[in-house]
C-alpha positions, 0 to 999 in steps of 0.5 A, spaced: 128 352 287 127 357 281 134 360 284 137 353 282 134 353 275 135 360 274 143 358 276 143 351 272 140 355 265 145 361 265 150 356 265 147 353 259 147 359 256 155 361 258 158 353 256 154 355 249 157 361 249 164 358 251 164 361 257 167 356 261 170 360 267 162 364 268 159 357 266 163 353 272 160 359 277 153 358 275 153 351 276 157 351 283 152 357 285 146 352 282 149 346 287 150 350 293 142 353 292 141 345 291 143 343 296 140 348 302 134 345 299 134 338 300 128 336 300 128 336 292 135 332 292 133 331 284 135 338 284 142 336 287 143 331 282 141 335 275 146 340 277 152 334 279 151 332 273 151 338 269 157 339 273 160 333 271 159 333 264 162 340 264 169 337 268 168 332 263 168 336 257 174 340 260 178 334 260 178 334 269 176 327 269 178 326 276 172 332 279 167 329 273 167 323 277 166 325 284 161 329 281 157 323 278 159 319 283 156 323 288 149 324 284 148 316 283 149 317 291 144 321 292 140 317 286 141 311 290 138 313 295 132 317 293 131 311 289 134 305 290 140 301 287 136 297 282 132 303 280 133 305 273 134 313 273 141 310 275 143 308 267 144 315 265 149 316 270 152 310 270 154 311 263 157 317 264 161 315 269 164 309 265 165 313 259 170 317 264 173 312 266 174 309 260 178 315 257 181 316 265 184 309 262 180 305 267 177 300 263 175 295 268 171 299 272 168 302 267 165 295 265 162 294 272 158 300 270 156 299 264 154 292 265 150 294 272 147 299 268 144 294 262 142 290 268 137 295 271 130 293 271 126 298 267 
């Protein structure tokens, strides 16, 4: 586990740094650590947001959705569909597909997103 913080935190410090080649290692590295340690699929999620967010701010909208995509998966999973731990992520990926210019989609989400309790 702190193998996977310690890779999330230093792909914090290269994104502030501009470092983007390191800080897309850093997270891979911290998802791969993640996902051999399962039992904690909050882990897998927090790096797959991460990940997302980085794609996003590239401009890779495509991998910035399968990653928040596969993090609400393992959300909804954990948690349940109508659990709202899931608005965040769902917000973000309706922000990429509003730039992604799928804007029907990303309706959908922001409005399942306003409906779960909580």
């Amino acid at each position: 586990m702190n193998d996977v913080k310690a890779h999330l935190e230093q792909a914090r410090a290269f994104q502030a740094q501009a470092d983007y080649r390191s800080a897309e290692r850093s997270l891979l590295l911290a998802l791969e650590a993640a996902t051999q340690l399962y039992s904690d699929p909050s882990l897998v999620v927090e790096a797959l947001q991460m990940l997302s967010g980085f794609y996003g701010q590239m401009g890779q909208r495509t991998e910035a959705l399968a990653q928040a995509a596969w993090a609400l998966e393992l959300l909804k999973a954990k948690l349940g569909a109508q659990h709202p731990a899931l608005r965040p992520v769902m917000l973000t990926m309706a922000t990429w597909l509003t730039e992604d210019g799928q804007t029907a989609e990303a309706q959908r989400l922001e409005t399942a997103a306003a409906h779960l309790k909580g």
